[in-house]
C-alpha positions as CSV (number, residue, x, y, z in Angstrom):
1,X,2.6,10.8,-77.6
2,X,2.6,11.2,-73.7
3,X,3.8,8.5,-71.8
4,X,1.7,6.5,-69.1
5,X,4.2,8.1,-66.2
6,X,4.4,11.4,-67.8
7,X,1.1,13.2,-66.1
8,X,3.7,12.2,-62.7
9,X,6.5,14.0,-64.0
10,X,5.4,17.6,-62.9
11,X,4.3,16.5,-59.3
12,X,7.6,14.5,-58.4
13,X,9.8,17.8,-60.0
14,X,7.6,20.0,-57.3
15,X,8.0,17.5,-54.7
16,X,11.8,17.5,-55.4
17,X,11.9,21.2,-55.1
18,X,10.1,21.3,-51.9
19,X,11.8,18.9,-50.5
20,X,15.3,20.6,-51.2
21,X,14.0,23.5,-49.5
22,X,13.4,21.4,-46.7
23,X,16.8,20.0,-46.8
24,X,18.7,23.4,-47.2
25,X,19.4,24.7,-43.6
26,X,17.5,27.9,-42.8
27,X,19.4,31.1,-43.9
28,X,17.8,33.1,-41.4
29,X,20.1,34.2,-38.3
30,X,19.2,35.1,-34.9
31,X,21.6,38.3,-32.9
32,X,24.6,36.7,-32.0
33,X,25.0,35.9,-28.1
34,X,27.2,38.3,-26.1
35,X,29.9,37.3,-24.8
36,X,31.5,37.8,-21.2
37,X,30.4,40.6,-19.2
38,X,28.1,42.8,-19.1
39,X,25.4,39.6,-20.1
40,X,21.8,39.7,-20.6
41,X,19.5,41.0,-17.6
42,X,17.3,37.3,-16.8
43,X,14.0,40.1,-17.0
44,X,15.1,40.3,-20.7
45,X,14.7,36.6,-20.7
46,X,11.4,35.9,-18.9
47,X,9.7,38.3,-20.5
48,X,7.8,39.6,-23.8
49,X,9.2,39.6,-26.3
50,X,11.6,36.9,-24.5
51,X,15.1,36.2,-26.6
52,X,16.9,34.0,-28.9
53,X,20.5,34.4,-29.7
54,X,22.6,32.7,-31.7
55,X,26.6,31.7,-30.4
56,X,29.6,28.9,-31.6
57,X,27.0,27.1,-33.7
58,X,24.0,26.9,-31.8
59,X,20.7,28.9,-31.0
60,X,19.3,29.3,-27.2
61,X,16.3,30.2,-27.3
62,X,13.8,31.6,-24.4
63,X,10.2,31.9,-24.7
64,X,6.9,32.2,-22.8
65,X,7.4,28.3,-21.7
66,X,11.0,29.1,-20.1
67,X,9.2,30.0,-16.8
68,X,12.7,32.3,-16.2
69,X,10.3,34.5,-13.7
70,X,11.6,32.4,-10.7
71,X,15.3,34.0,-11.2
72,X,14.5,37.5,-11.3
73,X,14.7,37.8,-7.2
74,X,17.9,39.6,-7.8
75,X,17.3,42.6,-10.3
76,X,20.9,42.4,-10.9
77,X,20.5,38.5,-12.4
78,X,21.9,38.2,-15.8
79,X,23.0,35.6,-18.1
80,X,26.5,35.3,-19.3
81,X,27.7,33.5,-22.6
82,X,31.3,32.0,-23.3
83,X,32.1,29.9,-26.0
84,X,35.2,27.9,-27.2
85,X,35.8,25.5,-30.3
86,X,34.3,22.5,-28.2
87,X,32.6,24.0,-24.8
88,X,29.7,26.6,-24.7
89,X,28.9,27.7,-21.1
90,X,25.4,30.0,-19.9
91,X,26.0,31.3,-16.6
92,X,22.8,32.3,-15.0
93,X,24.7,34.9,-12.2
94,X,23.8,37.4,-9.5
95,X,20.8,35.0,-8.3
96,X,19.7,35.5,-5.1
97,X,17.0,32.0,-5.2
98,X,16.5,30.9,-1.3
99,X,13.5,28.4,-2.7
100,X,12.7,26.0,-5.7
101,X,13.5,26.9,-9.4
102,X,12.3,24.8,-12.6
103,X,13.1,26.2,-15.9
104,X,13.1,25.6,-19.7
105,X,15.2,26.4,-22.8
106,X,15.9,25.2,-26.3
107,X,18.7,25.2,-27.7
108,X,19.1,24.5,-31.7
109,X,21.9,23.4,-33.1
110,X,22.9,25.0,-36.7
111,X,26.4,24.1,-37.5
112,X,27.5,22.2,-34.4
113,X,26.1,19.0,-32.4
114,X,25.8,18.6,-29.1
115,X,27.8,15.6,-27.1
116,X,27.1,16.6,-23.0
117,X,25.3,18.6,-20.7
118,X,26.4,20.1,-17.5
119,X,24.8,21.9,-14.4
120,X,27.1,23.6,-11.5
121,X,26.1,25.6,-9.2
122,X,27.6,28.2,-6.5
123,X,25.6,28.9,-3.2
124,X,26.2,30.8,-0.1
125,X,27.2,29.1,2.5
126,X,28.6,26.5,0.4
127,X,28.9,23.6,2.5
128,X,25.0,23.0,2.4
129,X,23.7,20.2,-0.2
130,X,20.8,21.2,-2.2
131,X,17.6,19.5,-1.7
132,X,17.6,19.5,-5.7
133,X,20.2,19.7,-8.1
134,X,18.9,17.9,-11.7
135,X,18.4,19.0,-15.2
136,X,17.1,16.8,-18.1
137,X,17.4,17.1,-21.7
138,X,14.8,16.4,-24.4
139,X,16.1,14.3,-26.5
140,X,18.4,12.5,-24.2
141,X,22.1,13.0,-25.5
142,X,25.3,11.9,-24.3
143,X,29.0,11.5,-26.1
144,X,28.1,8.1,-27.0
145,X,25.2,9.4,-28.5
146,X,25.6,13.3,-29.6
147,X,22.5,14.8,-31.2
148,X,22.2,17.3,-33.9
149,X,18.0,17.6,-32.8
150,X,16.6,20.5,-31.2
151,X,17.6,20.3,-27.3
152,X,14.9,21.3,-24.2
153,X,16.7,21.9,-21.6
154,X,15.1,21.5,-18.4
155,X,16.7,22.9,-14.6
156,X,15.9,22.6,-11.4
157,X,17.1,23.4,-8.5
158,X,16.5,23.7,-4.8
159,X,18.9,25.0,-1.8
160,X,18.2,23.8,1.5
161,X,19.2,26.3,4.0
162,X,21.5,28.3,1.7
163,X,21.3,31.0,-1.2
164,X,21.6,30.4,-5.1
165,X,23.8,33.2,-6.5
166,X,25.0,31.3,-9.4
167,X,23.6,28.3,-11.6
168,X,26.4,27.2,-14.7
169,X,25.0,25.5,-18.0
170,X,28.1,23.7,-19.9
171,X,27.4,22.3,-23.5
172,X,30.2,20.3,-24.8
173,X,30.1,20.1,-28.6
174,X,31.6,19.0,-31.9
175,X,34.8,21.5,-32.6
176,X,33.3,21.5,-36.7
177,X,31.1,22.1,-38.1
178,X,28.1,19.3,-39.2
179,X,27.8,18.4,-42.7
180,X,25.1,19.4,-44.3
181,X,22.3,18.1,-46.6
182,X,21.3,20.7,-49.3
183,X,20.3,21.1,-52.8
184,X,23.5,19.0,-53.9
185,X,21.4,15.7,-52.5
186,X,17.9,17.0,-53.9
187,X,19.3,17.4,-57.0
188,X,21.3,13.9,-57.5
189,X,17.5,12.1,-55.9
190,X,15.9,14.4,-58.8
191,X,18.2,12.6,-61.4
192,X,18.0,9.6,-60.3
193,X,14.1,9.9,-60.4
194,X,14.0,11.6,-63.8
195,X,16.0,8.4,-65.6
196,X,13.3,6.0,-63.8
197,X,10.6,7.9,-65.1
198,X,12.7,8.0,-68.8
199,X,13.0,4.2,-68.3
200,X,9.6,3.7,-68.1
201,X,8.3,5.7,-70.8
């Protein structure tokens, strides 16, 4: 004889099985980042089919909202990855910007989490201050308060009287890897579901 909670079984096992799919961490893998020199031309970047690279952990990722037109003065512009156990630098280099750039990139973090955000810059002559010099992050993050959430980055930056030629993103992150929540934790919820549903019957 069925049970009153037994025409639920079937839909909380499905629910359980979706749901530990949702918990499993996507397999799939972006190119990895290269790193050091020669980088990737910013026109790779800014346009069709854009780019999304994979490097220490993280994914950056560029796309039709990056706006990355602004840095392709210089046809020579290129982005440079580096990477260590706790730092990841992008080096946005050979820029020749005189006026205003605002751009936008993600970055998603796979294995690592992010604790800071830096933005340097180099600019000929050097002794002028830039009328702008700010990025934000979305959400906000800081070592008191790392985040393992997808990251927009937003830059701008403005020289007054000077020339751009180099713009320096630093990421500081974790040195290990995060741990992770997987099948293991769908699978002891599913237990602990199937003996309510037992105890009821």
């Amino acid at each position: 004889m069925n049970s009153p909670m037994s025409k639920f079984r079937a839909p909380l096992i499905a629910g359980l099985i979706v749901m530990g799919g949702a918990l499993t961490p996507a397999t799939a893998q972006a190119a990895a980042c290269p790193v050091g020199s020669p980088g990737v031309p910013i026109s790779t970047l800014a346009n069709p089919p854009y780019y999304t690279c994979d490097i220490g952990g993280f994914r950056y990722i560029f796309d039709s909202n990056s706006q990355l037109n602004e840095l392709t003065v210089s046809p020579t512009a290129e982005l440079i990855f580096t990477a260590s156990p706790t730092l990841q630098t992008l080096r946005f280099t050979n820029l020749a910007n005189t006026s205003l750039i605002d751009f936008i990139y993600n970055i998603k973090p796979l294995t690592g989490m992010a604790l800071d955000f830096q933005q340097t810059y180099t600019q000929t002559p050097s002794g002028s201050t830039p009328l702008e010099n700010v990025w934000t992050t979305d959400p906000v993050f800081s070592p008191s308060n790392p985040t393992a959430m997808q990251i927009e980055v937003r830059a701008t930056f403005e020289a007054d009287n000077a020339t751009l030629t180099e713009l320096t993103h630093t990421i500081v992150k974790t040195p290990g890897p995060l741990p992770t929540l997987g099948a293991g934790v769908a699978f002891a919820l599913s237990r602990k579901l199937r003996r309510r549903i037992s105890g009821a019957s």
